[in-house]
C-alpha positions as CSV (number, residue, x, y, z in Angstrom):
1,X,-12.4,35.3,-45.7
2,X,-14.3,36.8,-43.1
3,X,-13.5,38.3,-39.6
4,X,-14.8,35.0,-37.8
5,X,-12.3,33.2,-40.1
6,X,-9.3,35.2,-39.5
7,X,-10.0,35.3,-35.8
8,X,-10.0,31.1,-35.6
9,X,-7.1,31.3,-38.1
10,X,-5.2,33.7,-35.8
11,X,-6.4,31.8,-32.2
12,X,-5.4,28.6,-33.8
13,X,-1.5,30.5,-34.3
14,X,-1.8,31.8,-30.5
15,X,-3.1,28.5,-29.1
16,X,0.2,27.2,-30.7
17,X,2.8,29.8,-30.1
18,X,1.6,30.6,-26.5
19,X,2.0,26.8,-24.9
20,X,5.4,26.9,-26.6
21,X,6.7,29.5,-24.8
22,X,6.2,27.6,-21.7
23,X,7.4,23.9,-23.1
24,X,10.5,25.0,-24.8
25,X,12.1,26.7,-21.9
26,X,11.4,23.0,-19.8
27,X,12.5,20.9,-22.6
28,X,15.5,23.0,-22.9
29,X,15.9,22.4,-19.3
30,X,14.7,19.0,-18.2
31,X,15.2,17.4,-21.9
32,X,13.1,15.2,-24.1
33,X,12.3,12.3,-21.4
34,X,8.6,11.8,-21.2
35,X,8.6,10.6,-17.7
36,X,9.8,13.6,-15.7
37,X,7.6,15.7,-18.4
38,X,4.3,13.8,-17.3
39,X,5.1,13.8,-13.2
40,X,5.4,17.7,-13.8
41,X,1.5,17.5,-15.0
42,X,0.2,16.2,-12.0
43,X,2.9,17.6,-9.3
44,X,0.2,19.1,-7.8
45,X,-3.8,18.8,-7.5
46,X,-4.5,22.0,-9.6
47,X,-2.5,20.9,-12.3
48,X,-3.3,17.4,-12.1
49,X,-7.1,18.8,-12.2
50,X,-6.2,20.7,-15.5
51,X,-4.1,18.1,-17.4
52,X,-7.4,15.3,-16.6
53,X,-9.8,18.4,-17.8
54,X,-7.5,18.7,-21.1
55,X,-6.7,15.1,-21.1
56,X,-11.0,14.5,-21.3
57,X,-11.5,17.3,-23.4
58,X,-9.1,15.6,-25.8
59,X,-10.8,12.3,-26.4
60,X,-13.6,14.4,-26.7
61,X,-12.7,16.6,-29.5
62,X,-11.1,13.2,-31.5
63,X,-14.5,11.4,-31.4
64,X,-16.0,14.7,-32.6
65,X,-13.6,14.5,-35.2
66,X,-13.9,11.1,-36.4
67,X,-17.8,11.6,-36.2
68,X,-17.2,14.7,-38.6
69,X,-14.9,12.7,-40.4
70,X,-17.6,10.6,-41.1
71,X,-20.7,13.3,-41.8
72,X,-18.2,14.7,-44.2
73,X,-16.1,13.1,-46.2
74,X,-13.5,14.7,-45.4
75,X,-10.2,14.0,-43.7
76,X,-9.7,15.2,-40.8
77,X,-7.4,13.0,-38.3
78,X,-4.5,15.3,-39.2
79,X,-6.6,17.5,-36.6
80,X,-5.7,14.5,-33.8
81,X,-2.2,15.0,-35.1
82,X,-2.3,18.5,-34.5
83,X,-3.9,18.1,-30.9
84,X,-1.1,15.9,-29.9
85,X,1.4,17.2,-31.1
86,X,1.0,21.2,-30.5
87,X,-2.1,20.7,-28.3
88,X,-6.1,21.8,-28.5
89,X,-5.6,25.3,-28.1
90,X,-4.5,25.1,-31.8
91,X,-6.5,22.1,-33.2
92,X,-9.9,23.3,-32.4
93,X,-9.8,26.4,-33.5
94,X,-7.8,25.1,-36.7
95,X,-10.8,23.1,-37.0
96,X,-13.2,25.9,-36.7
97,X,-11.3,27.6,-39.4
98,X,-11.9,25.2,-41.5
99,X,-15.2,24.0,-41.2
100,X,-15.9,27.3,-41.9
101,X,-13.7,27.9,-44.6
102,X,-15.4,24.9,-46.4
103,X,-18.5,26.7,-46.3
């Protein structure tokens, strides 16, 4: 494995350990309830501005995916997974990881 490898493998870890320490401590706090979660994104204009950049950037990187998907062979939706459920911090450099561990 080479050093541009290890450094996507260990961003993707950071982008997911990092956010966590910031959505634990709320859900611990506020609970699982999606509503008051999604009022927090957008309780004020910079945030609001930062949750529609990640919300775009998103929906970007799944139609990239699904268009590799497609160039490839390969399965990749497990990437969408990843980017919902952890966030794209992790996913995209999870990607890189592996595009370039395939090669």
């Amino acid at each position: 494995m080479n050093q541009i490898c290890r450094l996507y493998l260990l961003l993707a870890v950071i982008g997911a350990v990092v956010p966590m320490t910031q959505f634990v401590p709320w859900i611990q706090a506020e609970g699982w309830s999606l509503s008051p979660f999604i009022q927090a994104l957008f309780t004020t204009l910079p945030a609001a501005g930062f949750t529609l950049d990640l919300v775009l950037t998103s929906i970007t990187f799944w139609i990239f995916v699904y268009s590799e998907q497609r160039a490839l062979n390969a399965k990749l939706f497990g990437l969408v997974a990843v980017n919902l459920l952890i966030g794209l911090s992790c996913a995209l450099p999870l990607y890189l990881y592996l595009r370039i561990r395939e090669n």
